[in-house]
FIKOLSE-770956 format. One record per residue (C-alpha): residue number from 1; x, y, z. Coordinates in pm, 1 decimal. Layout:
<nodes>
node seq:NUM, c1:X, c2:Y, c3:Z
...
</nodes>
This chain:
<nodes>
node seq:1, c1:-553.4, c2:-1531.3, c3:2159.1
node seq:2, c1:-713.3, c2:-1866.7, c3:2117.3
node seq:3, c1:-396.8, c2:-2222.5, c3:2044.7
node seq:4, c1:-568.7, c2:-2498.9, c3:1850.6
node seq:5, c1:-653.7, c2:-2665.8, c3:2157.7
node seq:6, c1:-852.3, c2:-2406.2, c3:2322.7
node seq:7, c1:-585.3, c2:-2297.4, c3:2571.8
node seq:8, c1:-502.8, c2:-1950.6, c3:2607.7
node seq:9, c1:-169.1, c2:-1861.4, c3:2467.9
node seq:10, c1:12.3, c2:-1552.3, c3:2596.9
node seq:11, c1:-106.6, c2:-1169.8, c3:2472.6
node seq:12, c1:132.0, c2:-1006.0, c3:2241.5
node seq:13, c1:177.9, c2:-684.9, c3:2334.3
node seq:14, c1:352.5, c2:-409.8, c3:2154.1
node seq:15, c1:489.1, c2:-99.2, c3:2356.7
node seq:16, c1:519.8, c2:228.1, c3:2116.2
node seq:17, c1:628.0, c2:615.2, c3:2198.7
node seq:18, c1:730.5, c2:892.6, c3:2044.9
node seq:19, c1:644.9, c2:839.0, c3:1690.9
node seq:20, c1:658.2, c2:1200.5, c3:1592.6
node seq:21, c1:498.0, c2:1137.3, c3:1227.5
node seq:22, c1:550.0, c2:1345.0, c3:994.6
node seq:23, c1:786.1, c2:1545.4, c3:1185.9
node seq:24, c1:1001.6, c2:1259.6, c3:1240.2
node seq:25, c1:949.2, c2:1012.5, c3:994.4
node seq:26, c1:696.8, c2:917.1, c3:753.2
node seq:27, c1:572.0, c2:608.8, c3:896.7
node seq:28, c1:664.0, c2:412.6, c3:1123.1
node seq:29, c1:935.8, c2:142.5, c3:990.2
node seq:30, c1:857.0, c2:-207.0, c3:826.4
node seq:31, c1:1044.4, c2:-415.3, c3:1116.1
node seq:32, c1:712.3, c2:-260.6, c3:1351.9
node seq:33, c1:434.1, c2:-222.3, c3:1111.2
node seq:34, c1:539.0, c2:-607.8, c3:1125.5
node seq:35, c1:474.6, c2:-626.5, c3:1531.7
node seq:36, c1:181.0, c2:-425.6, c3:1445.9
node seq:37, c1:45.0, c2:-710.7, c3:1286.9
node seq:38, c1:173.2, c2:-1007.7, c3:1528.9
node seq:39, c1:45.4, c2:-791.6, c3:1841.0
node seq:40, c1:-312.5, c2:-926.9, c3:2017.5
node seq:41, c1:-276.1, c2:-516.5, c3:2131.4
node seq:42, c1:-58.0, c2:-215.7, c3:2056.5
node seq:43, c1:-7.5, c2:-1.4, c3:2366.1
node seq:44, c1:119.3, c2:431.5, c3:2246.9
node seq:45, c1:218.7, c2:667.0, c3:2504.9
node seq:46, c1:144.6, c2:1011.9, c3:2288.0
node seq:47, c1:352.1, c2:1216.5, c3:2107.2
node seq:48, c1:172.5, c2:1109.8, c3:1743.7
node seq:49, c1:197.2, c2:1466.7, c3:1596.9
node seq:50, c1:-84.3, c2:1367.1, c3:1340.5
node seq:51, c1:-373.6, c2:1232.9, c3:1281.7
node seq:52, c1:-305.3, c2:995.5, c3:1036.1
node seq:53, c1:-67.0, c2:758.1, c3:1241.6
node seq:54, c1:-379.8, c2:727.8, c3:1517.3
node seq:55, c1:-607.7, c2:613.2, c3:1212.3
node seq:56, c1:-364.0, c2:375.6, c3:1070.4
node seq:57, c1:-299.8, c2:192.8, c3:1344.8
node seq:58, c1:-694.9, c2:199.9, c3:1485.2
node seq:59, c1:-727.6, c2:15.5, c3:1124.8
node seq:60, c1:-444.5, c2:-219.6, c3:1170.8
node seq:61, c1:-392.3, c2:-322.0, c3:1513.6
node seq:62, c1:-636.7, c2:-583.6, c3:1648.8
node seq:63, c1:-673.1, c2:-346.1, c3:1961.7
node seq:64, c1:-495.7, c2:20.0, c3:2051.2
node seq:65, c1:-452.2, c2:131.3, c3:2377.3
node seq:66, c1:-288.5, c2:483.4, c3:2380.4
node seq:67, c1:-266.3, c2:857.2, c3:2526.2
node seq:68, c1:-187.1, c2:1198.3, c3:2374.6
node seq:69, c1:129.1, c2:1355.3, c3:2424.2
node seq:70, c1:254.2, c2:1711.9, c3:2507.5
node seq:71, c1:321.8, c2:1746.0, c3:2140.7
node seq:72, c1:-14.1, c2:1641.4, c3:1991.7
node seq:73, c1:-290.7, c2:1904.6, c3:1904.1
node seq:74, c1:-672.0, c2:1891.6, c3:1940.0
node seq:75, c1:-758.6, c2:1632.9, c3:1659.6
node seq:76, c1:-532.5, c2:1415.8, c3:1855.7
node seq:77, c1:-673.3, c2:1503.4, c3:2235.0
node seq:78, c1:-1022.9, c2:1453.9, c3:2100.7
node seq:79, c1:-1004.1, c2:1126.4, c3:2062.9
node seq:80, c1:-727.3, c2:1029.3, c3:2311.9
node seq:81, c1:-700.6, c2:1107.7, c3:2708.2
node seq:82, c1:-411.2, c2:1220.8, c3:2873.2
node seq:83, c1:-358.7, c2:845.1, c3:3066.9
node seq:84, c1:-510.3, c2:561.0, c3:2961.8
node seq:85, c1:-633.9, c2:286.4, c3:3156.5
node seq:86, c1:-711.5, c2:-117.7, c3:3108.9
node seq:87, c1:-667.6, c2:-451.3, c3:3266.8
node seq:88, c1:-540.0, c2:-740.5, c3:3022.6
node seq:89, c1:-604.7, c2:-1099.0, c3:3156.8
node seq:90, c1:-602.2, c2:-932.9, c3:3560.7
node seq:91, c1:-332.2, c2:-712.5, c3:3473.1
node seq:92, c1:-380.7, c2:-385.9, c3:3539.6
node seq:93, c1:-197.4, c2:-80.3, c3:3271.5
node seq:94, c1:-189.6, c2:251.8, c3:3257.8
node seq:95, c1:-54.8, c2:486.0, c3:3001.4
node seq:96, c1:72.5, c2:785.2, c3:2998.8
node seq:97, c1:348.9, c2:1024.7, c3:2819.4
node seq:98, c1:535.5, c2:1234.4, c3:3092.3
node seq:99, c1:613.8, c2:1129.9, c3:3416.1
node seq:100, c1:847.4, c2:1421.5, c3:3456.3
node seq:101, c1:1233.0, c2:1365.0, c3:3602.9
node seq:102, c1:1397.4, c2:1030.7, c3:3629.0
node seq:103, c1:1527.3, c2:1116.1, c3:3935.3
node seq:104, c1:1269.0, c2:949.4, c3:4189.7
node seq:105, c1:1049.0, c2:866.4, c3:3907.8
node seq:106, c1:937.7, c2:501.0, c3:4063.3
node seq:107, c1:821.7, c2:662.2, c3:4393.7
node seq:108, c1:641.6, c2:926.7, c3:4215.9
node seq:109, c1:465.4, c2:694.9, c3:3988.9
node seq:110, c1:387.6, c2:434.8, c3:4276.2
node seq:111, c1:229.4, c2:669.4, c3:4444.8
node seq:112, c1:79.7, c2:860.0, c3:4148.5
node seq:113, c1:-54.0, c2:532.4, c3:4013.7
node seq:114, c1:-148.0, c2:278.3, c3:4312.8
node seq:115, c1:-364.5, c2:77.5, c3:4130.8
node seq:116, c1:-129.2, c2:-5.3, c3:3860.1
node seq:117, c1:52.4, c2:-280.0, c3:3817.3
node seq:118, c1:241.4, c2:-158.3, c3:3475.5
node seq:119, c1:267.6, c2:193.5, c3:3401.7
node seq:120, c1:373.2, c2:238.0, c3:3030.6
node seq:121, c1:538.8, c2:606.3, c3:2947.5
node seq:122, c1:726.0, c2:801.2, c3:2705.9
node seq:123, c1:844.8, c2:1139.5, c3:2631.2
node seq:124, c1:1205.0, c2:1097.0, c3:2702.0
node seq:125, c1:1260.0, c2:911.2, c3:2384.0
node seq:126, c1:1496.4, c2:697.8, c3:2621.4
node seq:127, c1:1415.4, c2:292.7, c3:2654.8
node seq:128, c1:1288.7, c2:257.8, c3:3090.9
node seq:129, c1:1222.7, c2:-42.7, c3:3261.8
node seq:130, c1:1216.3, c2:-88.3, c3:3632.1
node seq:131, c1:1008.1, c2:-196.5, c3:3877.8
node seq:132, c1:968.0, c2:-2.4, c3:4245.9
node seq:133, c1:943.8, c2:-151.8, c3:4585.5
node seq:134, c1:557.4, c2:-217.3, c3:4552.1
node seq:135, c1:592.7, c2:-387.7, c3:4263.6
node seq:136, c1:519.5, c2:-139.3, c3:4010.6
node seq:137, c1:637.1, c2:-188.3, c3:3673.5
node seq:138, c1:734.7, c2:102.6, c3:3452.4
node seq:139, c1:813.9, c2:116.0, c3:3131.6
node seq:140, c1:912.6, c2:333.9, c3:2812.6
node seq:141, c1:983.7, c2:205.5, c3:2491.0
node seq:142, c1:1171.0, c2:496.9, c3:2358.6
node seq:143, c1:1125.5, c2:587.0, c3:2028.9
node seq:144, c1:1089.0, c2:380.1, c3:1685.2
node seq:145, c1:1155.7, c2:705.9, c3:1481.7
node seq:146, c1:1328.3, c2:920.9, c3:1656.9
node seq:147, c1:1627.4, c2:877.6, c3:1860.2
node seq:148, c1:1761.0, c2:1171.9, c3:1922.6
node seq:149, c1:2020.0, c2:1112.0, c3:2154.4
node seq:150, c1:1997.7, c2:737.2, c3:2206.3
node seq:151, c1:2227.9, c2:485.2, c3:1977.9
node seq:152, c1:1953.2, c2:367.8, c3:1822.6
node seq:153, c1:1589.7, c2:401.6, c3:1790.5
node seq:154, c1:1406.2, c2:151.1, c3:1939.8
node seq:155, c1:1023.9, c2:-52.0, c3:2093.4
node seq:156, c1:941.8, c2:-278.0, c3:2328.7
node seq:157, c1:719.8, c2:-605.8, c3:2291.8
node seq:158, c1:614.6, c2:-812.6, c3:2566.9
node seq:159, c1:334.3, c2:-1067.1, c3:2708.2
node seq:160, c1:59.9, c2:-1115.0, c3:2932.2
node seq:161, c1:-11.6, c2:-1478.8, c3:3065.0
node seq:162, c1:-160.5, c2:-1609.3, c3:3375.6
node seq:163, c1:-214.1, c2:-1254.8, c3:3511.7
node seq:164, c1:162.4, c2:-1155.4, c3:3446.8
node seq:165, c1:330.2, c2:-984.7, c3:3244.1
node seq:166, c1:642.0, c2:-1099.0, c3:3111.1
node seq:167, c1:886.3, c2:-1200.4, c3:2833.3
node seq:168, c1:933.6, c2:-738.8, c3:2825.1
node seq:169, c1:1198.7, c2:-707.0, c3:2571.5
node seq:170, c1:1359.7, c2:-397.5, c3:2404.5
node seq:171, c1:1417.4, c2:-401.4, c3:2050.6
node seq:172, c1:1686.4, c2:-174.7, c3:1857.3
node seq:173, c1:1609.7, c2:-86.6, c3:1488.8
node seq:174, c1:1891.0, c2:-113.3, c3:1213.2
node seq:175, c1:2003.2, c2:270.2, c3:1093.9
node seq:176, c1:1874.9, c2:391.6, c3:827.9
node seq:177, c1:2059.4, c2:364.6, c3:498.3
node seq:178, c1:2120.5, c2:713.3, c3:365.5
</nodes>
């Protein structure tokens, strides 16, 4: 994204999993069709359910980078690949939905994924971020629809500058009023 004076500002990046829609909600809440919006790119590690969700965002985020998940169906794996791959300003993602046990999850994935420098996952529904001894940065937003067994359901936003990424924050979204 372009400043007034021609610089570069940071990339806004939005981190999604786990949407389950319509199994799990509707839509996805206000509060992120909002960072949907402010995002330079929306980043979803699978688990859509349906169709529609993939469309709406394709029409409504300046650029989608995303995966199926072990719950979505052939519509969903047609268009999508199982791990998703792109470099933002030298930065190097990859996106995925399972990475199987957190128990020695960073070694796995280092090794799995050399040639990454942020590997973005889901699944769980449970908020991740670590980084591993080579440097490896993973990271799961959990879920902005379904919690299950988490306080709160929840996304991640965060921001590429200079080759970096940074600024990776988790966001919790207010309960629902009944």
């Amino acid at each position: 994204m372009r400043a007034v004076d021609g610089t570069l500002d940071a990339m806004r990046l939005l981190l999604l999993a786990d949407t389950h829609v319509p199994a799990r909600a509707r839509t996805l809440p206000e509060l992120v069709w909002d960072e949907v919006d402010r995002a330079d790119v929306v980043v979803h590690a699978g688990d859509w359910i349906d169709i529609g969700l993939l469309d709406a965002l394709e029409e409504r985020a300046r650029r989608l980078v995303a995966c199926w998940g072990n719950n979505d169906g052939p519509a969903v794996r047609e268009r999508l690949s199982e791990v998703a791959r792109v470099t933002l300003d030298g930065v190097r993602l990859a996106v995925v939905h399972e990475t199987g046990a957190s128990a020695g999850r960073e070694k796995r994935m280092a090794s799995a994924y050399p040639d990454t420098d942020v590997l973005i996952f889901g699944h769980s529904h449970i908020p991740w971020y670590t980084t591993t001894p080579s440097g490896l940065r993973l990271l799961n937003p959990g879920s902005p629809t379904d919690r299950r067994r988490q306080p709160q359901c929840t996304y991640m936003t965060a921001t590429i500058e200079g080759g970096a990424l940074g600024d990776v924050q988790l966001h919790r979204l207010p309960e629902k009023k009944s």
